[in-house]
Chimera marker file (.cmm) of the C-alpha trace (Angstrom):
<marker_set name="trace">
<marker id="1" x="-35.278" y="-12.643" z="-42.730" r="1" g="1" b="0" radius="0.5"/>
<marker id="2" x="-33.131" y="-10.952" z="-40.134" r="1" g="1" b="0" radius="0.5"/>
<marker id="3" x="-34.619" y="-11.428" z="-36.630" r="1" g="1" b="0" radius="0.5"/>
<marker id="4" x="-33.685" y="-8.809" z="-33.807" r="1" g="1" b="0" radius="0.5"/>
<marker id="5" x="-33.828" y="-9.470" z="-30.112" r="1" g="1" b="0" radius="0.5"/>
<marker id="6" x="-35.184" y="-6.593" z="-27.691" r="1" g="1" b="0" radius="0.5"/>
<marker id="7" x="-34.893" y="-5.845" z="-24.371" r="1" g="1" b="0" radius="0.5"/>
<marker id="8" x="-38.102" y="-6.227" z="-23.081" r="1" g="1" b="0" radius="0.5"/>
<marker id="9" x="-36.855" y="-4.655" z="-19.797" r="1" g="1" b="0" radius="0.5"/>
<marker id="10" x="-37.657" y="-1.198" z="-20.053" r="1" g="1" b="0" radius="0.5"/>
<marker id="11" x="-35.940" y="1.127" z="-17.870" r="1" g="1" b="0" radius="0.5"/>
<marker id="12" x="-38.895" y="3.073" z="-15.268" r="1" g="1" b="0" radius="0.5"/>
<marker id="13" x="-38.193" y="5.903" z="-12.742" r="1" g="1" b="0" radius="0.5"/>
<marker id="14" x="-39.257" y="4.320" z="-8.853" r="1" g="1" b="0" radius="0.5"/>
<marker id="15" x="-42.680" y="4.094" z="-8.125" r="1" g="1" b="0" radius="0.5"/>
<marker id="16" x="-43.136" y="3.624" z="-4.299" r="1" g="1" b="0" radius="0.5"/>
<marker id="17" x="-45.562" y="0.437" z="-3.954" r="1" g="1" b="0" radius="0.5"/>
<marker id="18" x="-45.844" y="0.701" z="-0.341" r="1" g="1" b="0" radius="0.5"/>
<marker id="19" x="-49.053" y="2.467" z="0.909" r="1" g="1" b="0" radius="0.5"/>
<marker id="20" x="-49.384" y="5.775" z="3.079" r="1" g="1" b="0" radius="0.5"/>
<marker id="21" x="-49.485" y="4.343" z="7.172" r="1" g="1" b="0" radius="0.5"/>
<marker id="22" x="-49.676" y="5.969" z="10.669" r="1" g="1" b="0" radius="0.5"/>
<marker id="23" x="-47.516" y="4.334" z="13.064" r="1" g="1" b="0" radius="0.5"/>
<marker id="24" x="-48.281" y="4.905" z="16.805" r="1" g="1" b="0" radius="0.5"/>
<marker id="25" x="-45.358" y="3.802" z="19.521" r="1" g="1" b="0" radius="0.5"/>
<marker id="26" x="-44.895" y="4.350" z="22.991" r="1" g="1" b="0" radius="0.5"/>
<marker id="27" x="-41.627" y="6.022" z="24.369" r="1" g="1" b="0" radius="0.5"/>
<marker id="28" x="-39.184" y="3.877" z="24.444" r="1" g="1" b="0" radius="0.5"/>
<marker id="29" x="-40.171" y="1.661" z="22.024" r="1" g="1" b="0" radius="0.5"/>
<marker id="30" x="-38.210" y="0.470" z="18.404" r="1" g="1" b="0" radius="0.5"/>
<marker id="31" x="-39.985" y="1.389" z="15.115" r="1" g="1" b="0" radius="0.5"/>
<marker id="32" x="-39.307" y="0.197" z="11.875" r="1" g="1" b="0" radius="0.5"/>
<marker id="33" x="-40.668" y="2.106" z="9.114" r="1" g="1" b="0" radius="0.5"/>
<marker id="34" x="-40.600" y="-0.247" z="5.545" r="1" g="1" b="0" radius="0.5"/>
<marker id="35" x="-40.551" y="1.769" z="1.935" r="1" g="1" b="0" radius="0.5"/>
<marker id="36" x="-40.576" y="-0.466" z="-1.260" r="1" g="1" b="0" radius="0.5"/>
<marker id="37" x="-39.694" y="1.051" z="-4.668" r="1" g="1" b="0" radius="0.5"/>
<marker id="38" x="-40.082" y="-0.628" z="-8.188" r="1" g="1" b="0" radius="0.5"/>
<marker id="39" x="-37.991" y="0.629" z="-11.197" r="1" g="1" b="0" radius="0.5"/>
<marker id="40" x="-34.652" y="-0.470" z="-13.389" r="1" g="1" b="0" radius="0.5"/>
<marker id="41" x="-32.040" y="0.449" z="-12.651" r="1" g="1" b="0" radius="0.5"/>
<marker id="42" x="-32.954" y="0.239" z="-8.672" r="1" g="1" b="0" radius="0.5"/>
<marker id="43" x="-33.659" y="2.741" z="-6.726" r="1" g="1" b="0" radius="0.5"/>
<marker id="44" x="-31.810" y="4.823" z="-4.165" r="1" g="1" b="0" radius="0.5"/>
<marker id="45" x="-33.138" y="5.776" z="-1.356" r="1" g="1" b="0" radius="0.5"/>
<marker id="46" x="-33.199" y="8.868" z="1.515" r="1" g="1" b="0" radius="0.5"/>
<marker id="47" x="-35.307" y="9.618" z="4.309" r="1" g="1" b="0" radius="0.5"/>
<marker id="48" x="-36.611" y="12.875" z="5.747" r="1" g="1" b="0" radius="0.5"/>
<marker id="49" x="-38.191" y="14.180" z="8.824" r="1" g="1" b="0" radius="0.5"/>
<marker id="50" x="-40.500" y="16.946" z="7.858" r="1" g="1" b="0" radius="0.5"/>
<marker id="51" x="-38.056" y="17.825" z="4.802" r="1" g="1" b="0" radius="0.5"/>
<marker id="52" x="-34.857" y="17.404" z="6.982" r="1" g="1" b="0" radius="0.5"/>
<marker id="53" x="-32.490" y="14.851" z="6.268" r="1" g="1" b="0" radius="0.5"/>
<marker id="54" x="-32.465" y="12.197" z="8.805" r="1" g="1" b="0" radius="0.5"/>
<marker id="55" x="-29.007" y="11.419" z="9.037" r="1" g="1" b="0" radius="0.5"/>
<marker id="56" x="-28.479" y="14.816" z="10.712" r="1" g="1" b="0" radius="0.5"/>
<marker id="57" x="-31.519" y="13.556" z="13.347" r="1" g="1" b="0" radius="0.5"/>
<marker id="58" x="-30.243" y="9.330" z="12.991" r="1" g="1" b="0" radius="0.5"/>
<marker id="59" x="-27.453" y="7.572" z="12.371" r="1" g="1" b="0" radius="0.5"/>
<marker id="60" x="-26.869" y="6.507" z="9.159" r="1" g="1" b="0" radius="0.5"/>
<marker id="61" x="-26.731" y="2.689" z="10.224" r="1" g="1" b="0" radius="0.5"/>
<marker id="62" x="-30.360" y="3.152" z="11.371" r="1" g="1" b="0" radius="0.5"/>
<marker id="63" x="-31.331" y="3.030" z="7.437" r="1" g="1" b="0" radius="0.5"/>
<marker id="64" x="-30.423" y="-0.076" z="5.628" r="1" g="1" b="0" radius="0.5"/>
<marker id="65" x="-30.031" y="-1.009" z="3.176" r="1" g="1" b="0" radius="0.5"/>
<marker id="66" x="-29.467" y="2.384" z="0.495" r="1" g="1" b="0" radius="0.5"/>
<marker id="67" x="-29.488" y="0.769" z="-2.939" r="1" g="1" b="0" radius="0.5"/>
<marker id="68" x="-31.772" y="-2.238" z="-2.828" r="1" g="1" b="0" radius="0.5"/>
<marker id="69" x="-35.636" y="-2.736" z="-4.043" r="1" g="1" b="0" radius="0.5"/>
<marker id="70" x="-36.722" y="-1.121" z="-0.128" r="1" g="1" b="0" radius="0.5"/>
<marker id="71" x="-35.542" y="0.594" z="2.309" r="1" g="1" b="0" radius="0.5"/>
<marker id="72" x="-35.670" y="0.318" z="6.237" r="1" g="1" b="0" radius="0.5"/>
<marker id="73" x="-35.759" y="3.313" z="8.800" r="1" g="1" b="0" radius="0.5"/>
<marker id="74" x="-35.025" y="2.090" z="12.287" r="1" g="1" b="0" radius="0.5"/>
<marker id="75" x="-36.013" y="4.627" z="15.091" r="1" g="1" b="0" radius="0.5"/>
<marker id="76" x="-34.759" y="3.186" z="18.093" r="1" g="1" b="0" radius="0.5"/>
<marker id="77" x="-35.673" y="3.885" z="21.591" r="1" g="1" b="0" radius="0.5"/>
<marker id="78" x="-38.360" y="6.522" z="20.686" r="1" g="1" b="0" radius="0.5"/>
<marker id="79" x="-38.705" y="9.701" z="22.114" r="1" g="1" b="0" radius="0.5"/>
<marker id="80" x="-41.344" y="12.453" z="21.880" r="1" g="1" b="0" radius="0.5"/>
<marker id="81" x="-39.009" y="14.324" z="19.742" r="1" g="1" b="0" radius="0.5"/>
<marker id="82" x="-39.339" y="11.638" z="17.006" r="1" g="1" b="0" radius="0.5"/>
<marker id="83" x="-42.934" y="11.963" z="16.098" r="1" g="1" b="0" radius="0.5"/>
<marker id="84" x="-43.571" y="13.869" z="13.178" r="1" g="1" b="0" radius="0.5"/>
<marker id="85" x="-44.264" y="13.148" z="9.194" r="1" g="1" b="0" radius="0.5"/>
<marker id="86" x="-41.449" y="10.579" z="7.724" r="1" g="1" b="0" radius="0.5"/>
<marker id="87" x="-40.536" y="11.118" z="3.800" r="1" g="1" b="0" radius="0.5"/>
<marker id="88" x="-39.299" y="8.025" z="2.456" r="1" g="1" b="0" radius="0.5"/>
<marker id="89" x="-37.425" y="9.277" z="-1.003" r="1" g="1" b="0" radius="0.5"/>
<marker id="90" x="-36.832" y="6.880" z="-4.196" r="1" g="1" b="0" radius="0.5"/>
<marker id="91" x="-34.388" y="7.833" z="-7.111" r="1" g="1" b="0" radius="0.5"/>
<marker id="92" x="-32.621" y="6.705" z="-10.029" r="1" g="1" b="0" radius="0.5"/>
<marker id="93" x="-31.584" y="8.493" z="-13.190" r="1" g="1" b="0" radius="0.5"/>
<marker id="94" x="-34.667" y="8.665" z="-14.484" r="1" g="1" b="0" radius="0.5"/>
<marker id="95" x="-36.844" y="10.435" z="-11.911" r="1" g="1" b="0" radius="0.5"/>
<marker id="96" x="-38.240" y="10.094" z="-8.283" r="1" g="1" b="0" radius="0.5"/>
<marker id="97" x="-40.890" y="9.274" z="-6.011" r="1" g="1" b="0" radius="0.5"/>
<marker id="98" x="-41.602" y="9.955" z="-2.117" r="1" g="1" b="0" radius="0.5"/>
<marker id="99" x="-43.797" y="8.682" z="0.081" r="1" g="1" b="0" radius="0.5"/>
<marker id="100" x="-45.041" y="10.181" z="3.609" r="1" g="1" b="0" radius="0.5"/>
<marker id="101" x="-45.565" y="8.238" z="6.479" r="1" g="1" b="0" radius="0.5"/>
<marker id="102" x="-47.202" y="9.671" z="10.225" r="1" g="1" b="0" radius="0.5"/>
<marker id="103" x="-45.521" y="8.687" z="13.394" r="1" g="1" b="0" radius="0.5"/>
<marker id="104" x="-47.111" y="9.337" z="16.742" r="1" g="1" b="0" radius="0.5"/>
<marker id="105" x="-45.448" y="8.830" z="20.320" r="1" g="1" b="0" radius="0.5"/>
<marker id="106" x="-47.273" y="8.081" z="23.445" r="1" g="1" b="0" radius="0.5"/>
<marker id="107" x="-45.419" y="9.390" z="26.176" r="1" g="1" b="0" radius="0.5"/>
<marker id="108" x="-45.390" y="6.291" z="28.906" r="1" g="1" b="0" radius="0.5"/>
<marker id="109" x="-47.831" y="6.119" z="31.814" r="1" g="1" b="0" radius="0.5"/>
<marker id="110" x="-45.646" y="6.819" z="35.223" r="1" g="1" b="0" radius="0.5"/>
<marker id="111" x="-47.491" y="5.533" z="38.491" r="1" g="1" b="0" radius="0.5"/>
<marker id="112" x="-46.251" y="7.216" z="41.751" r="1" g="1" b="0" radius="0.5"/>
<marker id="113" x="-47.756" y="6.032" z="45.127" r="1" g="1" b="0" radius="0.5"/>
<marker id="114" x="-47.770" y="7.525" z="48.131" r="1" g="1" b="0" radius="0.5"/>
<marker id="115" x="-49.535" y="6.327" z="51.418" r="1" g="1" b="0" radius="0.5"/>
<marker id="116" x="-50.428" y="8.736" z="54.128" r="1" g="1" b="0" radius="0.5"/>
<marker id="117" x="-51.591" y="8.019" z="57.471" r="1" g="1" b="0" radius="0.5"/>
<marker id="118" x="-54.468" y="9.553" z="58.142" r="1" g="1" b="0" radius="0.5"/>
<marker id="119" x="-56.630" y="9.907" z="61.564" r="1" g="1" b="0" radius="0.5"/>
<marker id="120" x="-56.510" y="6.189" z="61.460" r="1" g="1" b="0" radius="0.5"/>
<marker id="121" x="-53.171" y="4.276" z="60.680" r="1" g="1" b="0" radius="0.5"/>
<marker id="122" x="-55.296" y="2.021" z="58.303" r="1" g="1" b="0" radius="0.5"/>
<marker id="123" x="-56.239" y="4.529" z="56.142" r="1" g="1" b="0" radius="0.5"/>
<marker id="124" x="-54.709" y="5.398" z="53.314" r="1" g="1" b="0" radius="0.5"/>
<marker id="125" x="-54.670" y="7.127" z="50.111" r="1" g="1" b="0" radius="0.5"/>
<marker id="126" x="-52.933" y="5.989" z="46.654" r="1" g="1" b="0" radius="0.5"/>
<marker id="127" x="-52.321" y="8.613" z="44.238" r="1" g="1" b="0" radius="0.5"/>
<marker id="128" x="-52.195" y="7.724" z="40.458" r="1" g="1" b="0" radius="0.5"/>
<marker id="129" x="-50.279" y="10.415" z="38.705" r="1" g="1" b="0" radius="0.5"/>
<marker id="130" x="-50.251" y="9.757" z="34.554" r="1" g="1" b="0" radius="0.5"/>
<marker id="131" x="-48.554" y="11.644" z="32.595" r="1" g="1" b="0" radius="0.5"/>
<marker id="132" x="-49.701" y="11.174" z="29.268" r="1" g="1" b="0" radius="0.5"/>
<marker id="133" x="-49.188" y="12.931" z="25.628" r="1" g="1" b="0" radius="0.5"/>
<marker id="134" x="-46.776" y="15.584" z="28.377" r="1" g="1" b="0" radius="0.5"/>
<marker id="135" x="-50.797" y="16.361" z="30.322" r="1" g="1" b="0" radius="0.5"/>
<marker id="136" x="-51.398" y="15.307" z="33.829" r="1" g="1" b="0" radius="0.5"/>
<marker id="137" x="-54.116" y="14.134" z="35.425" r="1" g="1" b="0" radius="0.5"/>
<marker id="138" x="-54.061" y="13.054" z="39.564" r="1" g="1" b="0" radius="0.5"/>
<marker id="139" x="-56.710" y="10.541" z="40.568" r="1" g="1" b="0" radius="0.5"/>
<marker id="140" x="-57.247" y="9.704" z="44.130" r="1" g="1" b="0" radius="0.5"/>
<marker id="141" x="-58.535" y="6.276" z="45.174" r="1" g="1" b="0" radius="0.5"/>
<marker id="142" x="-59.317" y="5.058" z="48.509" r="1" g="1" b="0" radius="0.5"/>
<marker id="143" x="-58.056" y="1.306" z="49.451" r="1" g="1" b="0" radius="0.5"/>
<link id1="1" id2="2" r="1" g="1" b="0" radius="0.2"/>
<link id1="2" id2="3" r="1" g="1" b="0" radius="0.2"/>
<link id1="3" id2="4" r="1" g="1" b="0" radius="0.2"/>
<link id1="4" id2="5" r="1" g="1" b="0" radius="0.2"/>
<link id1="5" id2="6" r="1" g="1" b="0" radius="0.2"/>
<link id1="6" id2="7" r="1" g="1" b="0" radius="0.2"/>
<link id1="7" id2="8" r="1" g="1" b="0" radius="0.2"/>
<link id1="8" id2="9" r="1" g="1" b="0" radius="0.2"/>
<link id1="9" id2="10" r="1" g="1" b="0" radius="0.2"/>
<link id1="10" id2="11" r="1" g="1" b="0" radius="0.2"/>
<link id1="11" id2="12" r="1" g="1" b="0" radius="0.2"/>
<link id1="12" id2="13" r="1" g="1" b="0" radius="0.2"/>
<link id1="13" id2="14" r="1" g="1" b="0" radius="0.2"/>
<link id1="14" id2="15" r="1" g="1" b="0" radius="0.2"/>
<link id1="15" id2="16" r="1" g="1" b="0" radius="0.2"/>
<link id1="16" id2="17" r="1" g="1" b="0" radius="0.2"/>
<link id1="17" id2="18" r="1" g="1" b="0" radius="0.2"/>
<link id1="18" id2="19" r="1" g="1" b="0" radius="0.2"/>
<link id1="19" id2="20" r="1" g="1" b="0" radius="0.2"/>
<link id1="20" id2="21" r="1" g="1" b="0" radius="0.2"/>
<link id1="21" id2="22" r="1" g="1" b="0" radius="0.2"/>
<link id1="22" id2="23" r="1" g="1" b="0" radius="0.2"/>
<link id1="23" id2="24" r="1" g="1" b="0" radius="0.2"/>
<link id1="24" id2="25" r="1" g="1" b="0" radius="0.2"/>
<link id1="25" id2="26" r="1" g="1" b="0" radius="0.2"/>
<link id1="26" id2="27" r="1" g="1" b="0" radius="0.2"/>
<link id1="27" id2="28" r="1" g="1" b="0" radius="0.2"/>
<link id1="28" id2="29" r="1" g="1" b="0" radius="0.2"/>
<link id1="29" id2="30" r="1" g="1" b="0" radius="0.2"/>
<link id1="30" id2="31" r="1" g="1" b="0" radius="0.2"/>
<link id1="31" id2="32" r="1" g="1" b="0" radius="0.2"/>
<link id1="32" id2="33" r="1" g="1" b="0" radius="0.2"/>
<link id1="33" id2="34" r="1" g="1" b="0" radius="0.2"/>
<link id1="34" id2="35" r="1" g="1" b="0" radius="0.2"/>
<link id1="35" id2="36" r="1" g="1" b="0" radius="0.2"/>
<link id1="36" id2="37" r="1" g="1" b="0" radius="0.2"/>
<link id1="37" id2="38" r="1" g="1" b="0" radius="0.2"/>
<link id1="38" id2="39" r="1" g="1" b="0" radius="0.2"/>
<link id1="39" id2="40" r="1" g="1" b="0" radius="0.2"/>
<link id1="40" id2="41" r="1" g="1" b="0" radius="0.2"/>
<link id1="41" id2="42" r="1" g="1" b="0" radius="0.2"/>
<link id1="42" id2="43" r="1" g="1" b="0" radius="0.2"/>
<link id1="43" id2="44" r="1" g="1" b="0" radius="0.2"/>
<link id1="44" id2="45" r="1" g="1" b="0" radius="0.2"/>
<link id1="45" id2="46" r="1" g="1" b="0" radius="0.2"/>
<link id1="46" id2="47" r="1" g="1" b="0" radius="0.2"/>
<link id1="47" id2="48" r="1" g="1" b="0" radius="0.2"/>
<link id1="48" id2="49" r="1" g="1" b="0" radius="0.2"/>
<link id1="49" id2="50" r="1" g="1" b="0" radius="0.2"/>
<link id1="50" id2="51" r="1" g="1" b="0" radius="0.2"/>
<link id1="51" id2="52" r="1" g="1" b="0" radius="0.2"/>
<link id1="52" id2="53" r="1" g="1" b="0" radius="0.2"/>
<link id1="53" id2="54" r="1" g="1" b="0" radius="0.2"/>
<link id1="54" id2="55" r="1" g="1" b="0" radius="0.2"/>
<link id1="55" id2="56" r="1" g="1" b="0" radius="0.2"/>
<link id1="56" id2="57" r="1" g="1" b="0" radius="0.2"/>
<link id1="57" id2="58" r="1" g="1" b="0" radius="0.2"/>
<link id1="58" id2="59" r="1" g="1" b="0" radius="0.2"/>
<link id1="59" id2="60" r="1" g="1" b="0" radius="0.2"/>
<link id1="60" id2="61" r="1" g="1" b="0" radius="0.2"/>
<link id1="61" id2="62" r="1" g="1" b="0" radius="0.2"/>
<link id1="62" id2="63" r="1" g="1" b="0" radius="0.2"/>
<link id1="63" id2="64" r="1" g="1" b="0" radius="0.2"/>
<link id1="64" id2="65" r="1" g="1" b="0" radius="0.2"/>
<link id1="65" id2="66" r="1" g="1" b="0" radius="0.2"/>
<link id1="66" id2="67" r="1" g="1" b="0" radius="0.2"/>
<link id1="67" id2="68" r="1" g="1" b="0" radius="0.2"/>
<link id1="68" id2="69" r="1" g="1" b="0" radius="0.2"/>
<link id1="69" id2="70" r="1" g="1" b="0" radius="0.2"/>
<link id1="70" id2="71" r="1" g="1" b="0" radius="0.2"/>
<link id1="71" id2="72" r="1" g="1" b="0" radius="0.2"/>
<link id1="72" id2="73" r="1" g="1" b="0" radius="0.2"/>
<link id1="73" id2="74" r="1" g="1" b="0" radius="0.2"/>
<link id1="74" id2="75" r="1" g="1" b="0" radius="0.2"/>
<link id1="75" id2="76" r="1" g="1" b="0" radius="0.2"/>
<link id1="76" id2="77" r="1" g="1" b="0" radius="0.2"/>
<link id1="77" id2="78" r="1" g="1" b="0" radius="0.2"/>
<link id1="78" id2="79" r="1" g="1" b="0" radius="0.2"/>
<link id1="79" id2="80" r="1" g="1" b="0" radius="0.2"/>
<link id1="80" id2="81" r="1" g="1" b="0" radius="0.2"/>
<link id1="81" id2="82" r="1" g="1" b="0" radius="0.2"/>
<link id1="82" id2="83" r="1" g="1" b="0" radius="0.2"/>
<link id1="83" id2="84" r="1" g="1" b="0" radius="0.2"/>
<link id1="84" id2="85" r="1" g="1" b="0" radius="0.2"/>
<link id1="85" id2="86" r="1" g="1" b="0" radius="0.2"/>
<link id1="86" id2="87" r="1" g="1" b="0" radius="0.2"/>
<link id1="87" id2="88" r="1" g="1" b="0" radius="0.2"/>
<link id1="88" id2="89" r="1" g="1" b="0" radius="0.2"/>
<link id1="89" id2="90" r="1" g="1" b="0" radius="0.2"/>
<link id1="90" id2="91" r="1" g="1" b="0" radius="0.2"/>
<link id1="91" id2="92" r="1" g="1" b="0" radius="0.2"/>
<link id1="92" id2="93" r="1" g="1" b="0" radius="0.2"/>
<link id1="93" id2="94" r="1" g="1" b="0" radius="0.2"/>
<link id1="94" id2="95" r="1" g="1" b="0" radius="0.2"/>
<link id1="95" id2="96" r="1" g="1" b="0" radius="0.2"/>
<link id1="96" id2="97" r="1" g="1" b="0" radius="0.2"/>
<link id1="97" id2="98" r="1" g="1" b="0" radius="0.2"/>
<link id1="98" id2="99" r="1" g="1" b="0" radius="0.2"/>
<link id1="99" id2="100" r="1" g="1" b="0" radius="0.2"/>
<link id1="100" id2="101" r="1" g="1" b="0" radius="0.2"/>
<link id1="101" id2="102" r="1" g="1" b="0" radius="0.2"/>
<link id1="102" id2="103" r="1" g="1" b="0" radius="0.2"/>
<link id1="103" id2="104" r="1" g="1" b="0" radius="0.2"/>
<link id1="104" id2="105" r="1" g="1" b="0" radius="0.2"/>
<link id1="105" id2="106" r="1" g="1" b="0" radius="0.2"/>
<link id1="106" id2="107" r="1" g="1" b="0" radius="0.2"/>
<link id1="107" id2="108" r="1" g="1" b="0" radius="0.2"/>
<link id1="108" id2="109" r="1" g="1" b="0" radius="0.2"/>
<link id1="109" id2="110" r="1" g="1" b="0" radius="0.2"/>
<link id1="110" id2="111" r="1" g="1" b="0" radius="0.2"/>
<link id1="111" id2="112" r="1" g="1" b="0" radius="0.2"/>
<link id1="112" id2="113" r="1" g="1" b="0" radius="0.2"/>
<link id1="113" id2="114" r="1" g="1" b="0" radius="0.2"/>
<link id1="114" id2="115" r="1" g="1" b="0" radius="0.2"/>
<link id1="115" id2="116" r="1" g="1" b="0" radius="0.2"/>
<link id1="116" id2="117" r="1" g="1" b="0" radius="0.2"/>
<link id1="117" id2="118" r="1" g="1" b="0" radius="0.2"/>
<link id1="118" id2="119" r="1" g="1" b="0" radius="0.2"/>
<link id1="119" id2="120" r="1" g="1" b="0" radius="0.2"/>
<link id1="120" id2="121" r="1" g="1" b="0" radius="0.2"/>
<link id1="121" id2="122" r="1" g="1" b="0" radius="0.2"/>
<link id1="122" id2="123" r="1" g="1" b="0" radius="0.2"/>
<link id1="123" id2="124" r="1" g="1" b="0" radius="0.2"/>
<link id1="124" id2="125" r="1" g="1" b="0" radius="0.2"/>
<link id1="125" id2="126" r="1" g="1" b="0" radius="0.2"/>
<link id1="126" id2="127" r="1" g="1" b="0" radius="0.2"/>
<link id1="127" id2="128" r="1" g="1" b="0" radius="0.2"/>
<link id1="128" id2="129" r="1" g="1" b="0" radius="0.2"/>
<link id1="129" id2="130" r="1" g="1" b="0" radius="0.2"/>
<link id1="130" id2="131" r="1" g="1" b="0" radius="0.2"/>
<link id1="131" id2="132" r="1" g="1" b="0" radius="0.2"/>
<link id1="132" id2="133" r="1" g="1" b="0" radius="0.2"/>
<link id1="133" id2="134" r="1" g="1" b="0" radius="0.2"/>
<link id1="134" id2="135" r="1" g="1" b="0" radius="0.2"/>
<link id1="135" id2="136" r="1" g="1" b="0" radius="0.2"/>
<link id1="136" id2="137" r="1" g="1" b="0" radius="0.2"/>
<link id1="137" id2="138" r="1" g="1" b="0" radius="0.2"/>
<link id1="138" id2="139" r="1" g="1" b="0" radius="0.2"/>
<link id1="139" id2="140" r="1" g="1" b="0" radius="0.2"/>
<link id1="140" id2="141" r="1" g="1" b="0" radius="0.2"/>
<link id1="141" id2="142" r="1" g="1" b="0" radius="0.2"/>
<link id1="142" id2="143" r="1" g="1" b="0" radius="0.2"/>
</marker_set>
């Protein structure tokens, strides 16, 4: 009787495990954005912004590591400019699989105050100007 041993390690294309998320961040802020692929042999991995590559947006030492079982996107400092749908992208020789992911950026709340002196020199007047999501509101209280 001739016994044979098998590789009971088959190889599979990626399949991304991690789930769909919305990340929110306010400008200025560091975001990390996490991917995690299963399949043999491992994975490579790419990002894209809305179907661009990001390394013409992000420097390539914001995504670490490339071969590995994830991958991390680092946005520092965020700006407006960096909200949009993230593609995190999976591959090996036998196939592919992407995943989206939704950033949002809240642009930062900027308080300006100005005192005037008005018929009496105890009077005043403090403007609150926010400027948020690029809209702005003014908002006068008395104190």
């Amino acid at each position: 009787m001739e016994v044979q041993m098998h590789d009971t390690k088959v190889n599979t294309a990626p399949r991304i495990t991690t789930p769909y998320k919305e990340y929110s961040a306010v400008v200025g802020d560091d975001l990390q954005i996490s991917c995690i692929a299963q399949s043999k042999p491992v994975p490579s991995y790419s990002w894209l912004k809305e179907d661009i590559d990001v390394s013409t947006i992000i420097s390539l030492s914001s995504q670490r590591p490339l071969h590995s079982f994830r991958s991390l996107l680092y946005l520092p400092n965020i700006k407006l400019r960096d909200e949009g749908i993230y593609i995190c992208v999976a591959n090996n020789s036998l196939g592919e699989d992407r995943r989206r992911f939704k950033v949002t950026v809240v642009g930062e709340c900027v308080e300006q105050r100005y005192a005037k002196s008005l018929a009496s020199k105890s009077s005043f007047k403090k403007q609150k100007e926010m400027n948020f999501f690029g809209f702005q509101s003014m908002k006068e209280i008395k104190i």
